[in-house]
Backbone as CSV, one residue per row, in Angstrom:
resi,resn,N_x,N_y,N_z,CA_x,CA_y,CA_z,C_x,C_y,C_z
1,UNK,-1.999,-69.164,-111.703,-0.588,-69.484,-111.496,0.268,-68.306,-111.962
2,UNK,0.907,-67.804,-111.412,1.945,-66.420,-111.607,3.249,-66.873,-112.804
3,UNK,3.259,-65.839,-113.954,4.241,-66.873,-114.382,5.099,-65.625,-114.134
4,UNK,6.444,-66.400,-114.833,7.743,-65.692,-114.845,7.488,-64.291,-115.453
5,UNK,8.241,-63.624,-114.958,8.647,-62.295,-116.248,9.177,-61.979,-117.220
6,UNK,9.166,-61.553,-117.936,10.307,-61.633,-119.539,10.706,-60.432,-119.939
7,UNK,11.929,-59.873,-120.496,12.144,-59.010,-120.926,13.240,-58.413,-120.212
8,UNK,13.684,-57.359,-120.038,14.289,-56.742,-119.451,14.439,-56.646,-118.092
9,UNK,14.947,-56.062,-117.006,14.831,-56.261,-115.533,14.293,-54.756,-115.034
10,UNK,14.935,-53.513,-115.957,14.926,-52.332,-115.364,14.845,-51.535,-117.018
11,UNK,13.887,-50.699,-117.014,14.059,-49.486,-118.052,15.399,-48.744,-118.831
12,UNK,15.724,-48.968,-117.344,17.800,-48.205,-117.687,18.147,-49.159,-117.181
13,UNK,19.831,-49.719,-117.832,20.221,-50.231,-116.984,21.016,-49.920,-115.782
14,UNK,20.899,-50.634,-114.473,21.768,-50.367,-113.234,23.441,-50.034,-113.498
15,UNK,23.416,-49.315,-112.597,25.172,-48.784,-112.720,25.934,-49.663,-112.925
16,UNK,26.914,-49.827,-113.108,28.246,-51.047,-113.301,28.963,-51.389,-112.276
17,UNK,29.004,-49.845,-111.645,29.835,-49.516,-110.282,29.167,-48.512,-109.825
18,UNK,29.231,-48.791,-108.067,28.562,-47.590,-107.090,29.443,-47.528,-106.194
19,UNK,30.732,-46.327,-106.349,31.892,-45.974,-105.338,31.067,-45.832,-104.191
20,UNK,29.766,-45.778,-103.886,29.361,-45.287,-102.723,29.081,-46.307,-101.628
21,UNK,29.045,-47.669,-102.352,29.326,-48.858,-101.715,30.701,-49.263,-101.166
22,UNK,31.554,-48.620,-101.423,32.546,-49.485,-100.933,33.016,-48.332,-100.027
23,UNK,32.465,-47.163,-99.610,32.502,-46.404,-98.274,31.699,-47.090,-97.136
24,UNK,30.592,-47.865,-97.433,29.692,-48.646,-96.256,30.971,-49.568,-95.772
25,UNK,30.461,-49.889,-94.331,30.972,-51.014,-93.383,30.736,-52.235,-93.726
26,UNK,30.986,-53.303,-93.195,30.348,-54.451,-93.104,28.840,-54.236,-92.977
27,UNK,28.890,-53.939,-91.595,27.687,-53.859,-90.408,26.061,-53.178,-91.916
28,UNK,27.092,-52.338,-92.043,26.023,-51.467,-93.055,25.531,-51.911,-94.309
29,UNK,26.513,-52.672,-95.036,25.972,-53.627,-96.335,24.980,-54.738,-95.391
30,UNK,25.412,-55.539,-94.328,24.378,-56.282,-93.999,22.918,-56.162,-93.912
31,UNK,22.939,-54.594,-93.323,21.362,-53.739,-93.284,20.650,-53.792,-94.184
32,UNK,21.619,-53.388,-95.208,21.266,-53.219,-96.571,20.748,-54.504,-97.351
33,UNK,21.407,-55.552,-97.508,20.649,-56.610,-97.504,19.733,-56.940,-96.895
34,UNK,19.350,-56.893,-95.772,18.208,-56.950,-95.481,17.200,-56.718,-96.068
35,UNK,17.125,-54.944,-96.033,16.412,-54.310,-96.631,15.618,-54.479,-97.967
36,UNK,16.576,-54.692,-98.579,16.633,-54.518,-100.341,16.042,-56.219,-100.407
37,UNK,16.617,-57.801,-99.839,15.869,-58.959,-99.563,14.259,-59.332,-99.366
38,UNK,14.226,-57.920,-97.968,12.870,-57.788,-97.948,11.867,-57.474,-98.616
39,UNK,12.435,-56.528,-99.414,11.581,-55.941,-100.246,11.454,-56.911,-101.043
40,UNK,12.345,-58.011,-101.654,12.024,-58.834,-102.835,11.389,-59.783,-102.281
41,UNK,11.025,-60.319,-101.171,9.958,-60.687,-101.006,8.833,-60.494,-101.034
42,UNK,8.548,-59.086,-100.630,7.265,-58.442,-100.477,7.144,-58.216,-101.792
43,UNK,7.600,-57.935,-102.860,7.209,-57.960,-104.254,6.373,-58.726,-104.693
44,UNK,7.165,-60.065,-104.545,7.020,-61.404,-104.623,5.523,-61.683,-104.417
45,UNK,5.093,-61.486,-103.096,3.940,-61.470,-102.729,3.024,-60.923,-103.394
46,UNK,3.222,-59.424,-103.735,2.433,-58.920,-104.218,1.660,-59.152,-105.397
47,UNK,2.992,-59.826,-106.470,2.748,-60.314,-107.860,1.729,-61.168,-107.250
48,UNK,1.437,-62.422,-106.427,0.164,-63.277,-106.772,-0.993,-62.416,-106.075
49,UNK,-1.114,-61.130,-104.965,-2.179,-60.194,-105.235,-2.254,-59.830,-105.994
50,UNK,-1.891,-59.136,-107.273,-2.144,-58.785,-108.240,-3.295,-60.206,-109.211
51,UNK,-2.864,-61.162,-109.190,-3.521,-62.036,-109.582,-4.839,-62.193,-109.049
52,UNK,-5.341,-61.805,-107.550,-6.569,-62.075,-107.300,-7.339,-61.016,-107.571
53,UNK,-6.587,-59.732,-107.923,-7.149,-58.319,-108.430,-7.539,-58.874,-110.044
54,UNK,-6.818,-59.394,-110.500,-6.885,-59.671,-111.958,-8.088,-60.490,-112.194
55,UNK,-8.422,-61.418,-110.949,-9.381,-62.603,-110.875,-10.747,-62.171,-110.747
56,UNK,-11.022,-60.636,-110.292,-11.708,-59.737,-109.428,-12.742,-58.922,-110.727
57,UNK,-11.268,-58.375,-111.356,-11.501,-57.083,-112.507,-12.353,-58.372,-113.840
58,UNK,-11.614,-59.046,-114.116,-12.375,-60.557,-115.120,-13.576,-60.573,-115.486
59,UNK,-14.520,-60.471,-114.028,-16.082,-60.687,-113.982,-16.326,-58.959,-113.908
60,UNK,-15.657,-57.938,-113.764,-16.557,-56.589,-114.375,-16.908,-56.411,-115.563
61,UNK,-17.743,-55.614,-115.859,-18.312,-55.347,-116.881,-17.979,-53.795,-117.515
62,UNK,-16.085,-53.599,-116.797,-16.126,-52.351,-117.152,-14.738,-52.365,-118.448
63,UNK,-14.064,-51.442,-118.981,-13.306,-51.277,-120.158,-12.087,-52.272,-119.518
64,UNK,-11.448,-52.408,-121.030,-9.900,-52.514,-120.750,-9.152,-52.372,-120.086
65,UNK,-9.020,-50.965,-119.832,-7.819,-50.525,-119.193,-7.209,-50.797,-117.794
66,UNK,-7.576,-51.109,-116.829,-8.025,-51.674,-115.230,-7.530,-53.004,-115.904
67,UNK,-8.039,-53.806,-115.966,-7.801,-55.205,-116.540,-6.394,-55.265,-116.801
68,UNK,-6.316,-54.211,-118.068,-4.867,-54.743,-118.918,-3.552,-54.293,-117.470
69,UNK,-3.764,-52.944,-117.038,-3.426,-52.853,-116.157,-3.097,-53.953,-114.940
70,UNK,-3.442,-54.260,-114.742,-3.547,-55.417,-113.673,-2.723,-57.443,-114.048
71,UNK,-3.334,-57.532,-115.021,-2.367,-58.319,-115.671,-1.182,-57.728,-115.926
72,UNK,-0.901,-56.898,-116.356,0.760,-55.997,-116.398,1.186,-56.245,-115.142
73,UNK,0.750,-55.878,-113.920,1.099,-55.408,-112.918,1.775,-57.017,-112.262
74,UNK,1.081,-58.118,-112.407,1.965,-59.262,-111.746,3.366,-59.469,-112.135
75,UNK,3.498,-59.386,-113.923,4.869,-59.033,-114.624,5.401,-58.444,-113.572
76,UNK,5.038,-57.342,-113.561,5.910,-56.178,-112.955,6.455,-56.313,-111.950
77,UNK,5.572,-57.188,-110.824,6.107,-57.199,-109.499,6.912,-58.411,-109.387
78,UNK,6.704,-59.501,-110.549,7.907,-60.177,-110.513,9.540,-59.640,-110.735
79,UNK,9.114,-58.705,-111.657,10.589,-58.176,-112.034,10.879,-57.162,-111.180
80,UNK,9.752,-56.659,-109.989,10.609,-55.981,-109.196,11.030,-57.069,-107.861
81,UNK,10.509,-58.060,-107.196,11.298,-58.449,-106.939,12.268,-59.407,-107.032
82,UNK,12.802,-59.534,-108.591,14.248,-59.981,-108.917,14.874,-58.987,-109.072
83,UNK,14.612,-57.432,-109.286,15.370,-56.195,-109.561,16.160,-56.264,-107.654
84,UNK,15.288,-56.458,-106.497,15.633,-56.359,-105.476,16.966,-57.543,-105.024
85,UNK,16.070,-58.370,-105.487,17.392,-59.118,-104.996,18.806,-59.119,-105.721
86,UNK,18.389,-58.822,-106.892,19.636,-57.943,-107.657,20.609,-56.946,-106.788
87,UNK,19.984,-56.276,-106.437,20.457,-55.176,-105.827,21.153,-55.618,-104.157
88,UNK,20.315,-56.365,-103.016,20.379,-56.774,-102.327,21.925,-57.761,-102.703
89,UNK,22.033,-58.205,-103.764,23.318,-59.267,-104.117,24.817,-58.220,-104.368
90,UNK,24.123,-57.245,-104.706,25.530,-56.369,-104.967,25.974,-55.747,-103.778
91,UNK,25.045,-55.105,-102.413,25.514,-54.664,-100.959,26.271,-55.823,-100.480
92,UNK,25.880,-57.314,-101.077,26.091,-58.491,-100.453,27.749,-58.670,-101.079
93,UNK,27.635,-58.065,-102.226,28.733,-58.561,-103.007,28.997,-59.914,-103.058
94,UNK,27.926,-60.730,-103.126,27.958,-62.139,-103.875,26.578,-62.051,-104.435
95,UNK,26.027,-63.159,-105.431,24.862,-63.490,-106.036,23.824,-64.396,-104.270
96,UNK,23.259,-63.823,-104.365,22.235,-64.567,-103.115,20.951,-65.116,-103.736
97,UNK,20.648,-65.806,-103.225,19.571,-66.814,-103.620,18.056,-65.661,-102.849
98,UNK,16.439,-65.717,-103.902,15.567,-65.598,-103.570,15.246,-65.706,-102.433
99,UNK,14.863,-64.429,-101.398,14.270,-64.870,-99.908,13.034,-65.505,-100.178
100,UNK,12.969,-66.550,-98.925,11.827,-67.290,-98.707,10.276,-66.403,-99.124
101,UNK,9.215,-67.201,-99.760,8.188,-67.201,-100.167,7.423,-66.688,-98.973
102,UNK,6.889,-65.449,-99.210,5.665,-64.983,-97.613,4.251,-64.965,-98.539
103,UNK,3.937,-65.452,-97.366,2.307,-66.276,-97.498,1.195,-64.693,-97.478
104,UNK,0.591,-64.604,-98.315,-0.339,-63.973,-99.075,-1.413,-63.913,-98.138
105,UNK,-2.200,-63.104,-97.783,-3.598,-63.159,-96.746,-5.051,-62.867,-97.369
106,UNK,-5.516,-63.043,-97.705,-6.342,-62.342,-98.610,-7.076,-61.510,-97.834
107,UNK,-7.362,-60.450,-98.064,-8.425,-59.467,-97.225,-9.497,-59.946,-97.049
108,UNK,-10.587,-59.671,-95.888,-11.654,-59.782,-95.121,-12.427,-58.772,-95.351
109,UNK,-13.616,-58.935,-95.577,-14.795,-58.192,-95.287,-16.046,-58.202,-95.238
110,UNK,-15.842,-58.419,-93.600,-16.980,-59.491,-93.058,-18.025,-58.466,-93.250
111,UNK,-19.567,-59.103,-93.239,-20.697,-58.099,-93.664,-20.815,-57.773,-94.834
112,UNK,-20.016,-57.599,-95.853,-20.107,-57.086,-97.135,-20.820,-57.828,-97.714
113,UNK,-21.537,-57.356,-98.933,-22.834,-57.802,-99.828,-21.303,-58.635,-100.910
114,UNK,-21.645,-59.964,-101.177,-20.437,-60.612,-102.031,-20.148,-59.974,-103.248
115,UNK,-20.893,-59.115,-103.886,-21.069,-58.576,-105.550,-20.309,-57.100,-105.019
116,UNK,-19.833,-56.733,-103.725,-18.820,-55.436,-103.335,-17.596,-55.851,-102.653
117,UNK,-17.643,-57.368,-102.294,-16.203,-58.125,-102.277,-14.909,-57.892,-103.498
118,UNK,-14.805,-57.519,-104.578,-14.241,-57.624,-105.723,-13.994,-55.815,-105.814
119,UNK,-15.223,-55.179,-106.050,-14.547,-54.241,-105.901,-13.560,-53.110,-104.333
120,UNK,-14.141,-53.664,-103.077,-13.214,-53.844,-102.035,-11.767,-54.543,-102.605
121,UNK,-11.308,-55.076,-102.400,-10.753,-55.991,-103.004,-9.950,-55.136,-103.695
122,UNK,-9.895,-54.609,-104.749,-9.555,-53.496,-106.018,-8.894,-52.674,-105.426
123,UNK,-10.133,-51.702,-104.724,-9.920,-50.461,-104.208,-8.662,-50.552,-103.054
124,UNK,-8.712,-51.494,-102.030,-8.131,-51.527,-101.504,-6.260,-51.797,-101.325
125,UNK,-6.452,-52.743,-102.390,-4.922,-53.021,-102.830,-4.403,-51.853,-103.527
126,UNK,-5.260,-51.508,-104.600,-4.608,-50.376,-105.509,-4.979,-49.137,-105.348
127,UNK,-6.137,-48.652,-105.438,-6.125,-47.090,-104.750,-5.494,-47.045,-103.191
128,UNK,-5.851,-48.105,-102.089,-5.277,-47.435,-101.573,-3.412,-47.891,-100.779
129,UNK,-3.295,-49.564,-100.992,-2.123,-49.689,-100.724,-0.898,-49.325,-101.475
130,UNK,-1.359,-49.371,-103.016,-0.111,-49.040,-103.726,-0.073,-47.614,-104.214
131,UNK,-1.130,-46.700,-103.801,-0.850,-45.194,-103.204,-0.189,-45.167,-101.866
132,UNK,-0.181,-46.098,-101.259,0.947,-45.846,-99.846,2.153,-45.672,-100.411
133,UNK,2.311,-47.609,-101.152,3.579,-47.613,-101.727,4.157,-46.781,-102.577
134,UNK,3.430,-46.157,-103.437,4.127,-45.082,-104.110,4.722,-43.948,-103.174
135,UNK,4.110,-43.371,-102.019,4.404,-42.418,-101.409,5.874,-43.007,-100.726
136,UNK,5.775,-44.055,-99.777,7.130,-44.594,-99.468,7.944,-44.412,-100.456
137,UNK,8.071,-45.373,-101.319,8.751,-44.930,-102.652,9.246,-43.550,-102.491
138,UNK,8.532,-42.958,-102.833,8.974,-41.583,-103.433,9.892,-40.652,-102.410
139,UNK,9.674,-41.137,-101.603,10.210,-40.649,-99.907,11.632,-41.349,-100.041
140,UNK,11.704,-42.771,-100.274,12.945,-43.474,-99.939,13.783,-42.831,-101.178
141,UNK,13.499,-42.630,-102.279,13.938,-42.083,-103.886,14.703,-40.543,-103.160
142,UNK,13.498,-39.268,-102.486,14.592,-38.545,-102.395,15.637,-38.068,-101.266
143,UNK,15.720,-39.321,-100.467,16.502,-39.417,-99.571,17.752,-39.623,-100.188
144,UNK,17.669,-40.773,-100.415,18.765,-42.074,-101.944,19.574,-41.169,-102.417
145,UNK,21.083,-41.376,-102.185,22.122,-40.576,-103.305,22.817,-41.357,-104.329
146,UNK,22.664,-42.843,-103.352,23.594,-43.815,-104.126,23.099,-44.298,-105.340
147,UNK,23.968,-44.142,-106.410,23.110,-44.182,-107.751,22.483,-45.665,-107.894
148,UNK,22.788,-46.486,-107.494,22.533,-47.859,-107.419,20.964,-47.883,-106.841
149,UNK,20.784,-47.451,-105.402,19.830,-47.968,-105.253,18.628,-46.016,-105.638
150,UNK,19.073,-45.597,-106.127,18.193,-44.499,-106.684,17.312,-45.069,-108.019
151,UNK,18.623,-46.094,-109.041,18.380,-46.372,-110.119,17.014,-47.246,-109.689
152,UNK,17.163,-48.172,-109.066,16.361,-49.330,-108.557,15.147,-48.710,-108.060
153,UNK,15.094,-47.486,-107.375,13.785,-46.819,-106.537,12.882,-46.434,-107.541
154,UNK,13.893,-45.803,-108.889,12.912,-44.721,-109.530,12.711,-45.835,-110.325
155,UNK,12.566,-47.067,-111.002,12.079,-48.512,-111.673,11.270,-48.592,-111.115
156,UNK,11.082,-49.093,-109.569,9.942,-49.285,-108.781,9.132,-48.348,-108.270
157,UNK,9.085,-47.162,-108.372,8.297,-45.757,-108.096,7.763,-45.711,-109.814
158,UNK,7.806,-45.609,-110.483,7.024,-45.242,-112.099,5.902,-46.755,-112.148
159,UNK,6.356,-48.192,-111.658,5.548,-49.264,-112.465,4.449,-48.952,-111.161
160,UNK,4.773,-48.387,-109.739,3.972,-48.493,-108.553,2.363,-47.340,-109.078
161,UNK,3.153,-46.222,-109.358,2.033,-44.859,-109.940,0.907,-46.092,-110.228
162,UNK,1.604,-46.413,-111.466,0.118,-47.456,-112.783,-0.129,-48.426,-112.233
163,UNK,-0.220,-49.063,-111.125,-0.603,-49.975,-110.265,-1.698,-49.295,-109.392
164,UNK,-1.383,-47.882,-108.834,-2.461,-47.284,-108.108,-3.110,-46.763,-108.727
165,UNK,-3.215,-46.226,-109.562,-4.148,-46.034,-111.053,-5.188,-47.078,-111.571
166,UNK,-4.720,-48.229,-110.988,-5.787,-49.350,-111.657,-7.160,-49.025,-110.677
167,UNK,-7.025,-48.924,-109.276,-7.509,-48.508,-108.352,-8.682,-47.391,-108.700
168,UNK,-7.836,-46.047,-108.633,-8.738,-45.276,-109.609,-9.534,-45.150,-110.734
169,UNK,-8.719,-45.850,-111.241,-9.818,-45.950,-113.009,-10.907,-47.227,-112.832
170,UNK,-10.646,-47.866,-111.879,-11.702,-48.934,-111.455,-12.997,-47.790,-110.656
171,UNK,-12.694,-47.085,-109.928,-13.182,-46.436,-109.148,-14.428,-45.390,-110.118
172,UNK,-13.929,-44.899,-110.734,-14.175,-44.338,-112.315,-15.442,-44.967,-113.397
173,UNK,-15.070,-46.046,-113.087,-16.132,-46.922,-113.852,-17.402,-47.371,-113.128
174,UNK,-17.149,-47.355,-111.831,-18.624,-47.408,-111.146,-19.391,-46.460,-110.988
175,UNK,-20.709,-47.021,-110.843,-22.093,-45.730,-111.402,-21.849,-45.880,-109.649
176,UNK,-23.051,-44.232,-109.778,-23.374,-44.010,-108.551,-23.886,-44.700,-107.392
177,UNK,-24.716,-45.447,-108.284,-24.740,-46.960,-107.068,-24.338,-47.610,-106.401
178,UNK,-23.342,-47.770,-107.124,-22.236,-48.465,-106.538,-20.869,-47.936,-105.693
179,UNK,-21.226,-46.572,-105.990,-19.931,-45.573,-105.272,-20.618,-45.838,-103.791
180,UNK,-22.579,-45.106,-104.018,-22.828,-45.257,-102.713,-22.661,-46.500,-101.215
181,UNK,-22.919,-47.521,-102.323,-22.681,-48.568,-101.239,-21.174,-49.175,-100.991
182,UNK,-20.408,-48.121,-101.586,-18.782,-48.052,-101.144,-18.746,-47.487,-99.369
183,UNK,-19.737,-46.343,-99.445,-19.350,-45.411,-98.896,-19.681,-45.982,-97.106
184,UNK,-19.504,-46.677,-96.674,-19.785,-47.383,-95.466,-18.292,-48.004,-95.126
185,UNK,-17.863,-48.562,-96.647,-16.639,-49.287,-96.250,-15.226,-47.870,-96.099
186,UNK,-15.218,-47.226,-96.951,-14.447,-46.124,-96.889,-13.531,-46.228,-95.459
187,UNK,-13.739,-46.153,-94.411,-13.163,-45.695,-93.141,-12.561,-47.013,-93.077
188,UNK,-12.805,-48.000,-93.303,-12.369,-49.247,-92.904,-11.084,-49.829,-93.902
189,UNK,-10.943,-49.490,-94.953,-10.158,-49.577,-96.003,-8.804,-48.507,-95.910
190,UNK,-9.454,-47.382,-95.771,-7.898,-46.477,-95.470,-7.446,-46.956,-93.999
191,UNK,-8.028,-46.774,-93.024,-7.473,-47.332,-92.052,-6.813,-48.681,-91.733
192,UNK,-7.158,-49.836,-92.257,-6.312,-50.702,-92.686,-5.398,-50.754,-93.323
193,UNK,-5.294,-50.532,-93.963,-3.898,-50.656,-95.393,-3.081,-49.860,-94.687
194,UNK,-3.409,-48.137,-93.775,-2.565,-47.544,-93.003,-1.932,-48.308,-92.095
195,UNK,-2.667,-48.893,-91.039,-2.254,-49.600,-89.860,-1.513,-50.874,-90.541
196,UNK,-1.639,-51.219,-91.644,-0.871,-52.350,-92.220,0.611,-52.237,-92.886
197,UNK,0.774,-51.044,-93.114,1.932,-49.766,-93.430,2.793,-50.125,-92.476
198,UNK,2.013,-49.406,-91.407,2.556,-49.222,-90.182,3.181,-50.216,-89.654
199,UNK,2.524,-51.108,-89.294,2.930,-52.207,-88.651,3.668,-53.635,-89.678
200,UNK,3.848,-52.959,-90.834,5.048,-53.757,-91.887,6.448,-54.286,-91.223
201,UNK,6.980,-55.339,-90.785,7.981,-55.383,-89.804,9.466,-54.634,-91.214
202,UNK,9.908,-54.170,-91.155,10.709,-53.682,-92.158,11.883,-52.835,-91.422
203,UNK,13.026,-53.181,-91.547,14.645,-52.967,-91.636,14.353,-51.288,-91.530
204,UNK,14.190,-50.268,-90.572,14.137,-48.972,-90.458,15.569,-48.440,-89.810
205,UNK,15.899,-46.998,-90.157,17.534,-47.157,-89.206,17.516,-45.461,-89.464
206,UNK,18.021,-45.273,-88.443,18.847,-43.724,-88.064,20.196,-43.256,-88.763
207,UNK,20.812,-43.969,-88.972,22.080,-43.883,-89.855,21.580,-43.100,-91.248
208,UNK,22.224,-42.001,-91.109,21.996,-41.608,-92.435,22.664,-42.068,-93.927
209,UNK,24.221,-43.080,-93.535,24.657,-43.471,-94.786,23.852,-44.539,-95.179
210,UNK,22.781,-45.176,-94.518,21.867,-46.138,-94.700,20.595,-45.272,-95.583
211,UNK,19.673,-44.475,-95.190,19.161,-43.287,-96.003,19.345,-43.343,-97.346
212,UNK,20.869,-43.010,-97.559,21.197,-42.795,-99.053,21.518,-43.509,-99.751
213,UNK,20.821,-44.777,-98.772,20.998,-46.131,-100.298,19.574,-46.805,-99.604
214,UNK,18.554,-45.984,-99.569,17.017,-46.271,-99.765,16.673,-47.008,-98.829
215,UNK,17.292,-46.591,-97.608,16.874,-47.371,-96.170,15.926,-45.781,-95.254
216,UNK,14.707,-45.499,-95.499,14.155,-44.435,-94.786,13.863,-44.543,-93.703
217,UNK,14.435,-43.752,-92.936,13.991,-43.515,-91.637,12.501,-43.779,-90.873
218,UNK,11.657,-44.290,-89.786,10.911,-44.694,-89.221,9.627,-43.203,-89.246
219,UNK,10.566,-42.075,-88.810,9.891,-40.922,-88.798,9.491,-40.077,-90.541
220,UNK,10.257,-40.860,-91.480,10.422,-40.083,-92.719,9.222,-41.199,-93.529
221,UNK,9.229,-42.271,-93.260,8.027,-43.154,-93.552,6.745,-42.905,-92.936
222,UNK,6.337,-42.233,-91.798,5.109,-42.204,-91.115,4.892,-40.587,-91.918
223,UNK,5.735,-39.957,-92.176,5.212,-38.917,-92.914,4.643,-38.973,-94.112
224,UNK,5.463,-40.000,-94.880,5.313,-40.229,-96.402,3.656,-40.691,-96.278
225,UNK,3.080,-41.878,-95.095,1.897,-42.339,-95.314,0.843,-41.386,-95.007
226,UNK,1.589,-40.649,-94.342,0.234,-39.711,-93.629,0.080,-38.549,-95.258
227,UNK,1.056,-38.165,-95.377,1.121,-37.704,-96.984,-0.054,-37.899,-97.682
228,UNK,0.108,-39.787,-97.911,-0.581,-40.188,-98.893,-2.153,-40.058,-98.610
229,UNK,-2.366,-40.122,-97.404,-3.600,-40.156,-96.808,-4.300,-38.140,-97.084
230,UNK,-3.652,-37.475,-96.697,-4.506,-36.281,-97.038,-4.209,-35.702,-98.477
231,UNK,-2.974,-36.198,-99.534,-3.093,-35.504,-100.344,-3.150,-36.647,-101.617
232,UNK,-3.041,-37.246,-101.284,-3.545,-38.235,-102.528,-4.910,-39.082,-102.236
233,UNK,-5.045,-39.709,-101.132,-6.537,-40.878,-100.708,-7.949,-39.904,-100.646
234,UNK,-7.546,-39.138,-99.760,-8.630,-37.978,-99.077,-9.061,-37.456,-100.913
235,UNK,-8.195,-36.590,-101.735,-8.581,-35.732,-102.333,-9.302,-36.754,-103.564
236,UNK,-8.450,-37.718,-103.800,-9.228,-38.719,-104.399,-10.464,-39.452,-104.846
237,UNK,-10.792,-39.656,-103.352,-12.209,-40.164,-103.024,-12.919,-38.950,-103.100
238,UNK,-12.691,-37.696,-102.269,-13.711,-36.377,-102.759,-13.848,-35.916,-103.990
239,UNK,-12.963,-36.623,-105.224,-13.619,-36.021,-106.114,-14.242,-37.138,-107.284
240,UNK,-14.597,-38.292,-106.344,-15.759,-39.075,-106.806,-17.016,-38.864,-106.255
241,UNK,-17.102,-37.802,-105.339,-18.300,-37.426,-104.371,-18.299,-38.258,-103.111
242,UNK,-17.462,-39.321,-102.954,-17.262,-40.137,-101.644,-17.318,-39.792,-100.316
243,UNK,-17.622,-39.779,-99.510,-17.785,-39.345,-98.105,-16.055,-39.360,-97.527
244,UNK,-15.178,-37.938,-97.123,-14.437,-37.642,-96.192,-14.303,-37.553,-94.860
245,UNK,-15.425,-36.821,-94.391,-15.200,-35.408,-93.371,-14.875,-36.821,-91.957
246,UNK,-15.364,-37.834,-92.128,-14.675,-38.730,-91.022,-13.251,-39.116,-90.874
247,UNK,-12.914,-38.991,-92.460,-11.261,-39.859,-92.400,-10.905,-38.352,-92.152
248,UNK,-10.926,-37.142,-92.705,-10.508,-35.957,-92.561,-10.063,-35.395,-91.247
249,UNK,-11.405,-35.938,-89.956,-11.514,-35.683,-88.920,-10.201,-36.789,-87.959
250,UNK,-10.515,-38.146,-88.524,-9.500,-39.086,-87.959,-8.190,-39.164,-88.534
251,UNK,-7.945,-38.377,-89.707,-6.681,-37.560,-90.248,-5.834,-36.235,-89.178
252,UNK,-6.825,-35.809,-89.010,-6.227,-34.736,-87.777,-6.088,-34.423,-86.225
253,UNK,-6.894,-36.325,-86.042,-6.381,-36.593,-84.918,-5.211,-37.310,-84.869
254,UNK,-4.080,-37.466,-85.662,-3.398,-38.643,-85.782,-2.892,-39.941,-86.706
255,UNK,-4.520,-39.993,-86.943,-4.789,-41.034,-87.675,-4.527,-42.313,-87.323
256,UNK,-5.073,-42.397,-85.907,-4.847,-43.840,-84.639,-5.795,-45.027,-85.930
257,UNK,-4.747,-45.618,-85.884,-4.765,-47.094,-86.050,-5.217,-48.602,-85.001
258,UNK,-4.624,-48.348,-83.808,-4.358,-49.320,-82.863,-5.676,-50.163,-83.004
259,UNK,-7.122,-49.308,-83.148,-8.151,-50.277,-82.650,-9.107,-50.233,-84.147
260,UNK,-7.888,-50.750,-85.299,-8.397,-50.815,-86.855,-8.944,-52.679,-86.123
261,UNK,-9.992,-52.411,-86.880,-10.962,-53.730,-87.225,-10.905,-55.062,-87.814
262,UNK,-10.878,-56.316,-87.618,-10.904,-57.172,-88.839,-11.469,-57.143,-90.164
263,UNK,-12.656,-56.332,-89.965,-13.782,-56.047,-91.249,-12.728,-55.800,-92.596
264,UNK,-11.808,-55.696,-92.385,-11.021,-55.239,-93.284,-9.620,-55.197,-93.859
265,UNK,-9.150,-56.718,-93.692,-8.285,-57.096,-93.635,-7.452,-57.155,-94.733
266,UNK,-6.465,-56.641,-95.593,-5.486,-55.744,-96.922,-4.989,-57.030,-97.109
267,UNK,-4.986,-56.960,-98.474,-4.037,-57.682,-98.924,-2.122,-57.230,-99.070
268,UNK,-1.551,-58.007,-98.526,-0.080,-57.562,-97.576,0.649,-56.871,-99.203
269,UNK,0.905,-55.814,-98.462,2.257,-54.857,-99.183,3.259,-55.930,-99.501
């Protein structure tokens, strides 16, 4: 059961006032709600993945840190998305009520030996989806002028890093044995969570005064993932000895998604 969060909402607190809001339109705070709504849903979500990661890491037999990590991490994503709808309430300029609850999927992976379900599972949410999310992040952060939603990006870009870190240091703790019989699923895991990126239905816009209050562009997001994919996923896995030269190869064609597999179904951003 996910509980509440406690403590604080944000590291710093949010501005008091953002003159840069009251240059937007109507039309344009509406976007903006959107946006910033959506995201507090998808938070939302995430906090009870984090819980089945937590449910996952329980039965390893490896250190602390992954674990403690991971229990942190549901906190976290509760308070990021009430930080969102926070934010989403001030474009709104009224207090708005929590967007509706989105239903959780749990990933698939059909064929898998059940004792590499858990660490799939791991790898996949946190090395490699919330290395997406960090890269988005970091993309929407230096677009962002408006101190408001900069304040809000760089909160949710620092707790995202140590979320994809759990990923890694999980990764870390498995013997070679177990790396090897990773190494089949590999192609199926980045390519999902990518194509799941991708196909995120999410509030995208050309307007650049939208931009600078953490609305990124369609073309400035497909960069950020492809980013994450050769300079954070790729270099990653090669220096656990993991097999590349396929994602490397399907990295520089593109990195076509369209005919990604069920075998491998992400738990939702």
């Amino acid at each position: 059961m996910t509980q509440r969060w406690a403590g604080r909402l944000t590291s710093r607190p949010l501005p008091e006032h953002d003159a840069a809001l009251e240059a937007l339109t109507d039309s344009q705070r509406a976007q903006l709600v959107a946006v910033w709504l959506g995201r507090a849903a998808s938070e939302r979500r995430v906090a009870e993945a984090f819980e089945v990661i937590c449910d996952d890491l329980r039965h390893r037999q490896g250190g602390p840190s992954p674990k403690e990590l991971a229990a942190r991490a549901i906190d976290d994503e509760l308070r990021h998305a009430e930080l969102c709808r926070v934010v989403a309430s001030r474009y709104a300029g009224r207090e708005l009520e929590p967007p509706p609850r989105l239903t959780l999927v749990q990933p698939e992976h059909h064929g898998a030996p059940a004792r590499l379900v858990p660490t799939l599972h791991v790898l996949g949410h946190c090395a490699m989806n919330e290395t997406f999310a960090s890269a988005f992040l970091e993309t929407s952060l230096r677009l962002a002028e408006a101190p408001l939603a900069r304040a809000a990006l760089r909160e949710l870009l620092s707790d995202e890093i140590d979320h994809a870190r759990i990923g890694w240091a999980h990764l870390a703790e498995l013997g070679a044995k177990e790396r090897a019989e990773l190494a089949p699923w590999l192609e199926s895991l980045v390519h999902a969570n990518l194509k799941m990126w991708r196909d995120a239905p999410r509030a995208t816009t050309t307007d650049a005064a939208l931009q600078r209050h953490g609305a990124p562009a369609a073309q400035a997001i497909e960069e950020a993932l492809l980013g994450a994919v050769r300079d954070l996923i790729l270099p990653g896995l090669a220096h656990f000895r993991l097999p590349t030269c396929a994602l490397q190869d399907w990295l520089a064609a593109g990195a076509p998604t369209a005919s990604t597999g069920p075998q491998a179904r992400c738990l939702d951003s």
